[in-house]
C-alpha positions as CSV (number, residue, x, y, z in Angstrom):
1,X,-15.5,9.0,-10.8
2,X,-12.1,8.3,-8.8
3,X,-11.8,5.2,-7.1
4,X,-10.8,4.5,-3.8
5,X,-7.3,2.3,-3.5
6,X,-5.8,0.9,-0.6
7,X,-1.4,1.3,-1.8
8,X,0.9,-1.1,-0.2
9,X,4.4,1.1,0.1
10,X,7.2,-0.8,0.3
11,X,8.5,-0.4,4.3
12,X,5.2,1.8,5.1
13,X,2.1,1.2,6.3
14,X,-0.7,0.7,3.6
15,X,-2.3,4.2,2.2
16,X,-6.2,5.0,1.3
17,X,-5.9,7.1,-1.5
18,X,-8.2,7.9,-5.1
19,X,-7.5,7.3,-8.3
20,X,-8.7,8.8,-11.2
21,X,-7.9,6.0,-13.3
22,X,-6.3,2.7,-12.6
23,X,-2.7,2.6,-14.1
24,X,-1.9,0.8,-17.6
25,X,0.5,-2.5,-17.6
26,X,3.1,0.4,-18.6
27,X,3.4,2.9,-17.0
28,X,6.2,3.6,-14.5
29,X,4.5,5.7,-11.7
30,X,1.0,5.7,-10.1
31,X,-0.9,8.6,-9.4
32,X,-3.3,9.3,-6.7
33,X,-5.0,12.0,-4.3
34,X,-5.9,12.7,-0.8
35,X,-3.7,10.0,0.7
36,X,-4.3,9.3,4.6
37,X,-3.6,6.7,6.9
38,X,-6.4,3.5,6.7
39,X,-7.9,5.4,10.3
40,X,-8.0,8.9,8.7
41,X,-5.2,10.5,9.8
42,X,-2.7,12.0,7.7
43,X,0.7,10.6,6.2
44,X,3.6,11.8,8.3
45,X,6.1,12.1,5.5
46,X,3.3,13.8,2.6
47,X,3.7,17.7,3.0
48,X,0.5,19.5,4.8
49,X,-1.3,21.1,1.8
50,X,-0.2,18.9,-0.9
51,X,-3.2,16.8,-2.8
52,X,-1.7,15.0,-6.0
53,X,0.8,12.8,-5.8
54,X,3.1,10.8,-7.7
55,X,4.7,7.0,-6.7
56,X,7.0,5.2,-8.6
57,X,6.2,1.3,-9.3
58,X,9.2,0.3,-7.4
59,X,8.0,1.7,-4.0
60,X,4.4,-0.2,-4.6
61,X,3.9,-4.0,-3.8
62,X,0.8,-3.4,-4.6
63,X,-2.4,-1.8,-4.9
64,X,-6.1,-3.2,-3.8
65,X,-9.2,-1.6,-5.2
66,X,-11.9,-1.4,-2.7
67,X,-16.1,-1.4,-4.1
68,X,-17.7,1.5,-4.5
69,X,-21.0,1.8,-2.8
70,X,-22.8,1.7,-6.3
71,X,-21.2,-1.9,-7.2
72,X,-21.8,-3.2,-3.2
73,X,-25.4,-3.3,-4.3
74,X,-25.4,-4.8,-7.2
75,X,-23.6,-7.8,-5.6
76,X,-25.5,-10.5,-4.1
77,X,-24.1,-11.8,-1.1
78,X,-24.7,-14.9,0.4
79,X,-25.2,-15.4,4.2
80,X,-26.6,-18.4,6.0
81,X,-29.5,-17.5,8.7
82,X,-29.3,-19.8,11.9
């Protein structure tokens, strides 16, 4: 099941993206699919059509991991009722 990422590019705006599988303390590039902008829209400089891509770790600050809808559940959240 991929995993939805949020990739902080170095001089770019933050990219939501999926991930197959998160990448290993040594590898040198990350890859991912269906990037778009955090609203929806599409990446101005990723080519119309293309779906997999490939980022070198020097480009990335870094990546967050958002929760799936699956693990949202099984958290218990704590809210205070006034």
């Amino acid at each position: 099941m991929a995993k939805l990422v949020l990739i902080h590019v170095a001089n770019e705006d933050p990219i939501l993206a999926e991930m197959d599988d998160l990448p290993n303390p040594g590898d040198n590039y990350v890859v991912f699919t269906n990037p778009r902008r955090r609203d929806g829209r599409p990446v101005n400089y990723v080519t119309a059509g293309a779906r997999t891509f490939i980022f070198p770790w020097t480009r990335i600050s870094f990546i967050e991991v958002m929760v799936s809808e699956d693990e949202r559940r099984e958290v218990l959240e704590f809210f205070r009722s006034e």
